[in-house]
C-alpha positions in Angstrom: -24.5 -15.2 -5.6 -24.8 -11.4 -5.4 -21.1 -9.4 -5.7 -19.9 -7.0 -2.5 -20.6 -4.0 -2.9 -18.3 -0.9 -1.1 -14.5 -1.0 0.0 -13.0 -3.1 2.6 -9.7 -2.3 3.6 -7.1 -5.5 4.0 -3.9 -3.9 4.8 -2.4 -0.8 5.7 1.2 0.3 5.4 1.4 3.1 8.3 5.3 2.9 8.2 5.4 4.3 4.7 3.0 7.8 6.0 5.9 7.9 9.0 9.0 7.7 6.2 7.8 9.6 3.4 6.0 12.5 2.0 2.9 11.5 0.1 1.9 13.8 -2.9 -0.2 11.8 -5.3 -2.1 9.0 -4.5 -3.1 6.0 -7.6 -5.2 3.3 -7.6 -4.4 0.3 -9.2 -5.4 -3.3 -9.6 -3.5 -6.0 -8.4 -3.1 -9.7 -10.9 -3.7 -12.4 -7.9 -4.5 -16.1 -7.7 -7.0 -17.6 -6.3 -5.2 -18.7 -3.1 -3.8 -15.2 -3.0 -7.3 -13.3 -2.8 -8.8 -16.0 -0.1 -5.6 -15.3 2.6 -5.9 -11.8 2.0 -9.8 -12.0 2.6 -8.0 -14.1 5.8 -6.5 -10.5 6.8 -2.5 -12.3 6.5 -1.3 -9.6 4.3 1.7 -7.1 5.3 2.6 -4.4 3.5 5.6 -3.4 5.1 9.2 -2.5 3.1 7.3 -3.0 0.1 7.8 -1.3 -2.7 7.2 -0.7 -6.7 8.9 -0.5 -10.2 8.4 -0.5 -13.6 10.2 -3.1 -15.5 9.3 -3.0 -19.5 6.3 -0.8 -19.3 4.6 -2.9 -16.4 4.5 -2.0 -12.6 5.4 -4.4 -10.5 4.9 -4.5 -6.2 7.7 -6.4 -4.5 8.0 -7.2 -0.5 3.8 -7.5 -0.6 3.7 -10.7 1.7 0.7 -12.7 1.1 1.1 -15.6 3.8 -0.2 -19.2 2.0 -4.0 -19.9 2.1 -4.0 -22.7 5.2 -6.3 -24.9 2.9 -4.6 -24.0 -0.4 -2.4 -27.3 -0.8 -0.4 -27.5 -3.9 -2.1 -24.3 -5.6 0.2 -21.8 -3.0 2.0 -19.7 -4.5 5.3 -18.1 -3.6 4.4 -15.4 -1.0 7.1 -12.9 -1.9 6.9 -12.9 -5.7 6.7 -9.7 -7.2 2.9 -8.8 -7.9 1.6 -7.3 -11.3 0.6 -4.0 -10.8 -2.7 -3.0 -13.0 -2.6 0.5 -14.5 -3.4 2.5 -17.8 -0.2 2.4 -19.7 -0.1 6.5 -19.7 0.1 6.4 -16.1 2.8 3.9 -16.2 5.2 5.8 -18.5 3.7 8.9 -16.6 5.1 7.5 -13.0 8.3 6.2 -14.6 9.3 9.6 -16.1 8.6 11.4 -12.3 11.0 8.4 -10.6 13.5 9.0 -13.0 13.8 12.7 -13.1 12.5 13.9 -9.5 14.0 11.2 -7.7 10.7 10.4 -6.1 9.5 6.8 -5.4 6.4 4.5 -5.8 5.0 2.8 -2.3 1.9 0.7 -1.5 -0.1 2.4 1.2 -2.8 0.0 1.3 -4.5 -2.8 0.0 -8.0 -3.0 0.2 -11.4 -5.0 -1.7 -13.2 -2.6 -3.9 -16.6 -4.1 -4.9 -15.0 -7.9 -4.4 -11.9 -6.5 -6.2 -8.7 -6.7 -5.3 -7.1 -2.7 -5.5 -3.6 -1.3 -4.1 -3.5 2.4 -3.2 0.3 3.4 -4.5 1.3 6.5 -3.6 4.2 8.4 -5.1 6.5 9.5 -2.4 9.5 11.7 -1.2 11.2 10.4 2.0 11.6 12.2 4.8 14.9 12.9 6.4 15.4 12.3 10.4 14.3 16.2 11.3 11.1 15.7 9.7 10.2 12.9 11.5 10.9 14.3 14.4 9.1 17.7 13.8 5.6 15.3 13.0 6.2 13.6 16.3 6.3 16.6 17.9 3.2 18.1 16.0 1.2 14.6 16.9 2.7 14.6 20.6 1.1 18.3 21.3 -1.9 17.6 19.4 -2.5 14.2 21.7 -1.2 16.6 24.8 -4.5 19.3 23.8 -7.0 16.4 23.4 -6.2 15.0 26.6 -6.6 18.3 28.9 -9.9 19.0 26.7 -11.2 15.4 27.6 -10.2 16.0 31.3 -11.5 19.4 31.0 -15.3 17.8 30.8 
């Protein structure tokens, strides 16, 4: 049986782009079960309030919510367990020394199948305080006001 080939994204996490400030993006692997890969393949992933650390030199997602496979009996595992996050080590100690110092954080943005691989798209992040929010609202809101009178323009 020939492998996929291309990227496939699973799951997005569009609340983390509206709290915080993305300035790098990372890609890493994520260590799954079997049960795990066929409900995200399902599409019942959600990525929302999730989150990373780095506990003994390995980076961990928590609040990744992988609902059980329907067909999966006894091999289910929990769907809230922190996931293993897989990375170079030198990246690792390199994201761990920018958390500590700039006070920045580690977020999943999405999760998607890379050539029938399983890959998480972290992104290190600043949040955004309540005026920034607003000010990207208002930048979005004027930008879908202009569209709108082009379209009814022609």
């Amino acid at each position: 049986m020939p492998r996929e080939k291309g990227t496939k994204q699973a799951a997005a996490n569009r609340k983390a782009l509206h709290d915080y400030f993305v300035l790098e993006r990372y890609e890493a692997g994520v260590e799954l079960f079997g049960t795990e890969v066929k409900s995200i393949r399902a599409g019942t992933v959600n990525l929302k309030d999730s989150f990373c650390t780095v506990k003994n030199g390995e980076l961990f997602a928590h609040g990744i919510h992988i609902s059980p496979y329907t067909h999966g009996s006894y091999y289910n595992k929990d769907p809230d367990r922190p996931k293993r996050l897989l990375m170079h080590k030198k990246e690792i100690r390199k994201l761990h020394a920018r958390i500590q110092q700039d006070g920045l954080t580690l977020i999943p943005l999405s999760l998607y199948f890379k050539d029938s691989r399983v890959k998480v798209e972290v992104g290190l992040c600043k949040g955004k305080k309540l005026y920034d929010k607003r000010e990207a609202d208002a930048v979005r809101s004027a930008r879908r006001d202009m569209d709108r009178a082009i379209k009814e323009r022609y």
